[in-house]
N, C-alpha and C positions, 0 to 999 in steps of 0.2 A: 438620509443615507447614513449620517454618523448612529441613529437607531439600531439600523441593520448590522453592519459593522460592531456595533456593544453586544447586542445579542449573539451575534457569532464568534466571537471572541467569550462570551462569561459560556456558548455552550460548547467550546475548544476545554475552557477553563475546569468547567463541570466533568465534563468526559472524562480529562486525563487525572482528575481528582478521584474519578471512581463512581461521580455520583451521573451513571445514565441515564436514566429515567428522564431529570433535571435537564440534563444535556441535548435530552432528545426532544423537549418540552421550546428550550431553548431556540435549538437549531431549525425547529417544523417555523416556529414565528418568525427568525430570519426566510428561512425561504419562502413561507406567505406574504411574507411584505414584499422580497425581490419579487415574486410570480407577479403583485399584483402592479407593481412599480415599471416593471422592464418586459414583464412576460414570459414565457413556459421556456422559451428557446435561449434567451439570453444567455451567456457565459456566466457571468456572476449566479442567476438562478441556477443551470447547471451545476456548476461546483457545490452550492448549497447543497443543491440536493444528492452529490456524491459524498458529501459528508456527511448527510444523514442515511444517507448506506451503511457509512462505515458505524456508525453509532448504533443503529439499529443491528447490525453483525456481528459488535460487543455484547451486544444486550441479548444474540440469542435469536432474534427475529429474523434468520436466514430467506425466509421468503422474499418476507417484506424488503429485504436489504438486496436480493438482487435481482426483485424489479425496478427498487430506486440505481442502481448503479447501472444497472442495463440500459434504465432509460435518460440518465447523463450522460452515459458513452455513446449511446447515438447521436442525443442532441449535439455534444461536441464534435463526433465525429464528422455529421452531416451539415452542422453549420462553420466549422472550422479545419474538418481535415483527419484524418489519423495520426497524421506527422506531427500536429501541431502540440507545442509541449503542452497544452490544457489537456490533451486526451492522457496524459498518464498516471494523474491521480485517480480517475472513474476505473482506466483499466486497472490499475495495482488493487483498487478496492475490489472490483470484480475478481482479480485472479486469485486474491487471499479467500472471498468468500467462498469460491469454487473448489479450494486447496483444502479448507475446512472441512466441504463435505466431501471430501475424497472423491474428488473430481479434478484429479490432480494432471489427468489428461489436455481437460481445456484449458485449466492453467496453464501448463508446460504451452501450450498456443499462442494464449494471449503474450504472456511476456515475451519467448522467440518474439513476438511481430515487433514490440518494443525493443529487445537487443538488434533485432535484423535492419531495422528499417527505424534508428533515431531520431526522434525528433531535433530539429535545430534549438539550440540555444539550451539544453537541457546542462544542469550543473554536473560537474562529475561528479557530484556523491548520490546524484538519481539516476547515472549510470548504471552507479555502483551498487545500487539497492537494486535495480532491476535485476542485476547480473545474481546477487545474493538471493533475490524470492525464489529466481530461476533455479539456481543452484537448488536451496533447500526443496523445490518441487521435484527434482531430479531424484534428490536421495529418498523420496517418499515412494515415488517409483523406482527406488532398487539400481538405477543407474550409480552408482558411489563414483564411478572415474570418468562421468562429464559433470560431475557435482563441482568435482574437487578443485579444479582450476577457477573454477567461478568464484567458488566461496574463498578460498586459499586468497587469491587477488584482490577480492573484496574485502577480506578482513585488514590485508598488509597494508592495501591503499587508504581506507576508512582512517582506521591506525594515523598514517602519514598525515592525511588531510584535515581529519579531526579532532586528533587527542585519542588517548588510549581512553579518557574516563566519559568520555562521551556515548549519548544511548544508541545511538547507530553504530559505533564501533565497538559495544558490548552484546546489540544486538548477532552482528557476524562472529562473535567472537562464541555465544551461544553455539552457531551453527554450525561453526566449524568442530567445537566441540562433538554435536550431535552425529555430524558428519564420522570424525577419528571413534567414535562409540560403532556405528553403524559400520565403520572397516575393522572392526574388532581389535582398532589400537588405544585400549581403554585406559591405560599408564600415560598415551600423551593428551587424550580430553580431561584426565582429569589434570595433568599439569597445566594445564590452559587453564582452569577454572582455580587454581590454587595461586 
């Protein structure tokens, strides 16, 4: 177990170093060993394999990445629930992968079912990034004034709960910029960014 656990930590490590490849090299050996250890359906084997969605989604391999995320959000969903807070990392990977390819319809889906219907025990700041993806998939489909209260809240609370120099609350802090760009108030995104 402490094997599996190294591997998925050095391909967390790999990833957000830049080096994919490595990461994905990493992360396929963790989830080989959970598959072979706990089996297909397990929770721990799920998440593996939602991470290697998400890595393979960096890397470019859209296909590949959302048959793996398709098929850890079923296994969670059908052994644990939709409620259940494990289903929201598969779904956020899937909704980003969708968002990507300008499929920003069944995004806007997936996350609503997340905002609508919460899972119990979820932290507020995976509230608050739900609320923010949701947001930024709003403003790709042209909605800018249901964008705005999402992103706006998500930025101020981030902000509150995590520090200003924190990467989720620079990540909203992007968006909202992107957002004041896109209402063509281009003097206050760039005061945000300055």
């Amino acid at each position: 177990r402490d094997t599996i656990t190294t591997l998925n930590n050095l391909a967390i490590v790999n990833h957000q170093m830049g080096r994919g490849e490595e990461a994905l090299k990493l992360m396929n050996s963790a989830l080989e060993e959970r598959q072979r250890l706990y089996g297909s359906r397990h929770l721990n084997t799920l998440m593996s394999l939602a991470s290697t969605a998400s890595i393979m989604h960096h890397l470019g391999r859209r296909i590949e990445a959302e048959e793996a995320a398709r098929q850890a959000l079923s296994g969670v969903n059908s052994s644990l629930g939709p409620m259940n807070p494990a289903a929201q990392q598969p779904t956020r990977i899937l909704a980003s992968l969708l968002s990507d390819q300008n499929r920003f319809n069944e995004s806007e889906v997936m996350l609503r079912q997340l905002i609508e219907r919460p899972a119990t025990g979820l932290s507020e700041n995976d509230v608050l990034l739900n609320r923010l993806m949701l947001g930024d998939v709003l403003v790709h489909l042209g909605r800018l004034s249901d964008a705005d209260p999402l992103i706006s809240h998500a930025r101020e609370e981030q902000r509150r709960l995590l520090g200003e120099a924190h990467f989720e609350t620079n990540r909203s802090l992007l968006a909202l910029a992107r957002l004041r760009v896109k209402q063509g108030r281009h003097q206050e995104a760039l005061s945000l960014l300055i």
